[in-house]
Backbone as CSV, one residue per row, in Angstrom:
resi,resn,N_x,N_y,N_z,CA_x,CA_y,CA_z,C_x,C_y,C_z
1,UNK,-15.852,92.051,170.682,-15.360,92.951,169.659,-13.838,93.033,169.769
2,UNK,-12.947,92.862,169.046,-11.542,92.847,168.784,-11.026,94.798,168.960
3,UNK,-9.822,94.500,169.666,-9.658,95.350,169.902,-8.539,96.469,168.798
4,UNK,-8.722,97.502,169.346,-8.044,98.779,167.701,-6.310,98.692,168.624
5,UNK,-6.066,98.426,167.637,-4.446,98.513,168.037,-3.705,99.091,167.025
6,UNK,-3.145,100.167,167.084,-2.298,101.314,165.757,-0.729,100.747,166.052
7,UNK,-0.407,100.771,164.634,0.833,100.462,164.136,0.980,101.400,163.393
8,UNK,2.323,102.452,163.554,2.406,104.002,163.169,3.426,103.503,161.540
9,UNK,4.343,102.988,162.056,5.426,102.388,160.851,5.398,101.106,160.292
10,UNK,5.997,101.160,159.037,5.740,99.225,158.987,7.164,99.003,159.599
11,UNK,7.910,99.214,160.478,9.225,98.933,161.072,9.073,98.786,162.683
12,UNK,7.957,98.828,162.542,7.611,98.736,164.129,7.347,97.555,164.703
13,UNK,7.640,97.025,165.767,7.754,96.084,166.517,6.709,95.678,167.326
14,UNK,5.784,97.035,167.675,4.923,97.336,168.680,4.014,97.956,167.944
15,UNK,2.657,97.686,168.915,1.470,98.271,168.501,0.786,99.181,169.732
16,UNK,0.236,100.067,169.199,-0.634,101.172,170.882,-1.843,100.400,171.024
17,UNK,-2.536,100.080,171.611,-3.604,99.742,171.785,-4.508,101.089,172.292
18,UNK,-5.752,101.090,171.515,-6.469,102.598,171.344,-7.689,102.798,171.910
19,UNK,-8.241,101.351,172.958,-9.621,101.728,172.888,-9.169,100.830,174.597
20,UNK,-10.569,100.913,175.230,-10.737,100.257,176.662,-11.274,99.036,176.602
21,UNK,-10.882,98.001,175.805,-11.352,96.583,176.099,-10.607,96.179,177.132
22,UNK,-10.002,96.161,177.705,-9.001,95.605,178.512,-8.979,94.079,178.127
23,UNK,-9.853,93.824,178.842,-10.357,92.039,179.383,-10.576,91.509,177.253
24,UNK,-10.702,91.958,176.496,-10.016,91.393,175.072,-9.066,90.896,174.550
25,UNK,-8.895,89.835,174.295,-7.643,89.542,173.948,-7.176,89.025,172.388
26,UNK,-7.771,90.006,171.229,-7.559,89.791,169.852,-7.978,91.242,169.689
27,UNK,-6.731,91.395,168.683,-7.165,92.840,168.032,-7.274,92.936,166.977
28,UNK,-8.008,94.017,166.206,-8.936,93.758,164.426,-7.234,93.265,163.572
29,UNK,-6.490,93.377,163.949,-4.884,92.854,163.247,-4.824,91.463,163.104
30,UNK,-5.486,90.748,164.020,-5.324,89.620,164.458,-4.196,88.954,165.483
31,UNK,-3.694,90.125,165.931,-2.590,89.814,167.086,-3.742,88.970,168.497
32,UNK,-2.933,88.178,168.930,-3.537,87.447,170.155,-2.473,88.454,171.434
33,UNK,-3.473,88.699,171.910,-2.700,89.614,173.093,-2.576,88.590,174.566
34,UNK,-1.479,88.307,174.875,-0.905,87.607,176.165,-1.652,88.111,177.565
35,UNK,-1.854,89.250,178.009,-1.941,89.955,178.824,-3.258,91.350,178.663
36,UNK,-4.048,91.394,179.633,-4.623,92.827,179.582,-3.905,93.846,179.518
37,UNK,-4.274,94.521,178.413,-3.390,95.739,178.528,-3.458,96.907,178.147
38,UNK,-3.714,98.075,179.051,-4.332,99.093,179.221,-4.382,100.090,178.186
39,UNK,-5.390,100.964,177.619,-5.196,101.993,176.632,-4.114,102.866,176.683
40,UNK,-3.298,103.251,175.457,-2.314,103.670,175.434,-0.798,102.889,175.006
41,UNK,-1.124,101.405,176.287,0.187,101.078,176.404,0.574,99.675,174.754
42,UNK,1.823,99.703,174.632,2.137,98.647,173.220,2.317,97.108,173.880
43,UNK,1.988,97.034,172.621,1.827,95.101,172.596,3.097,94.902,172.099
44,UNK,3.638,93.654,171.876,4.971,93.417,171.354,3.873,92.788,169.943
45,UNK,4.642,92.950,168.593,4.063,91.956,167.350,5.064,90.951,166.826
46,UNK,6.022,90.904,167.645,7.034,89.871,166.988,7.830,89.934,168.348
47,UNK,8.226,89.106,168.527,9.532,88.553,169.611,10.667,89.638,169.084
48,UNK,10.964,89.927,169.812,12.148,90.897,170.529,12.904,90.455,171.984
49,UNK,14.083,90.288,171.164,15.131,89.522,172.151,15.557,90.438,173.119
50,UNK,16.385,89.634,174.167,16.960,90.524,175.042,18.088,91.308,174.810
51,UNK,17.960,93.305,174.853,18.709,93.743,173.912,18.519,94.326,172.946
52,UNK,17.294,93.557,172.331,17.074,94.220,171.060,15.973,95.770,171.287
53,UNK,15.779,96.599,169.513,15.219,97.359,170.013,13.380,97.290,170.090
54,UNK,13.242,98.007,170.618,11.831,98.335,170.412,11.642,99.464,170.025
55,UNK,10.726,99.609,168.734,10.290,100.348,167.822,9.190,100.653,167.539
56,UNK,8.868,102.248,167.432,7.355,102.702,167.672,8.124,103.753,166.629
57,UNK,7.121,104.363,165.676,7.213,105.359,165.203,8.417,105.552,163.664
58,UNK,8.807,104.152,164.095,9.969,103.685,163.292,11.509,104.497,163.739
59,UNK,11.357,104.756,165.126,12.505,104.556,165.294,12.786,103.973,166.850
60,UNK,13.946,103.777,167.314,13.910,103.242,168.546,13.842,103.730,169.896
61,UNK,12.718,103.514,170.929,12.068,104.099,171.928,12.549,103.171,173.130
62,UNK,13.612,102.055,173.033,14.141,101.698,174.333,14.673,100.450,174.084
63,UNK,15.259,99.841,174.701,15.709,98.308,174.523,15.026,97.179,175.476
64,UNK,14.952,95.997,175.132,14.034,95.085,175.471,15.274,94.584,176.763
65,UNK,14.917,94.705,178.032,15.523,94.183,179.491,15.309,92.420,179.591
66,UNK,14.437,91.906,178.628,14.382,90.110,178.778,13.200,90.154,177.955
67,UNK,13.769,89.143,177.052,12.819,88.559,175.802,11.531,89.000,175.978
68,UNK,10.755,89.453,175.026,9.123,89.759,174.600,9.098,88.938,173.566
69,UNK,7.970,87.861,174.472,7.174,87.438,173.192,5.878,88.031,172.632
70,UNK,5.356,87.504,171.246,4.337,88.045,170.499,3.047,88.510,171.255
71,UNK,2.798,89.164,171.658,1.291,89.494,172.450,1.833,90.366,173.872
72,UNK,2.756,90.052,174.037,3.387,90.326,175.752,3.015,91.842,175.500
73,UNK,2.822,92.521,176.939,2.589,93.852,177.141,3.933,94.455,177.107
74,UNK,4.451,95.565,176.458,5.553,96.045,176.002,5.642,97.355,176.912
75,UNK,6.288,97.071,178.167,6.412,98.769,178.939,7.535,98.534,180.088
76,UNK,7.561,99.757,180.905,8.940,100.020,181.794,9.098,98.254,182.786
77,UNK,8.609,97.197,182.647,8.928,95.586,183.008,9.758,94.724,182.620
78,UNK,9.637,95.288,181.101,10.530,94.591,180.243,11.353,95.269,179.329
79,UNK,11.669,96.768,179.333,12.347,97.398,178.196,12.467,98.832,179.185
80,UNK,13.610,99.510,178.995,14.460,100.953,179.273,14.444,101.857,178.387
């Protein structure tokens, strides 16, 4: 079963992932997710450079510390 992943803005970069599949790696969006990644935490949906922002809510919630690609798990590893 594909997993629920919420996208709050259409300016958003990132998605929450909403349910406990972990070990899933496609969500009903059709994003291919890189990594398990835990309820709560965002997926990247587009490459975000190093620098750039990351965006939840449509506005900006931190800057990317080294490139995210599409699927990569989006949290305090790679972004401030």
């Amino acid at each position: 079963m594909p997993r629920i992943a919420l996208q709050v803005h259409p300016s958003d970069n990132v998605v929450t992932l909403i349910d406990a599949l972990v070990d899933e790696t496609r969500t009903r969006c059709g994003l291919t997710l890189r990594d398990p990644i835990a309820f709560g935490h965002k997926a990247a949906t587009r490459t975000i450079a190093e620098g750039e922002s990351v965006i939840k809510y449509g506005v900006t919630i931190g800057r990317a510390t080294r490139p995210i690609e599409v699927g990569d798990h989006v949290h305090v590893h790679n972004c401030c």
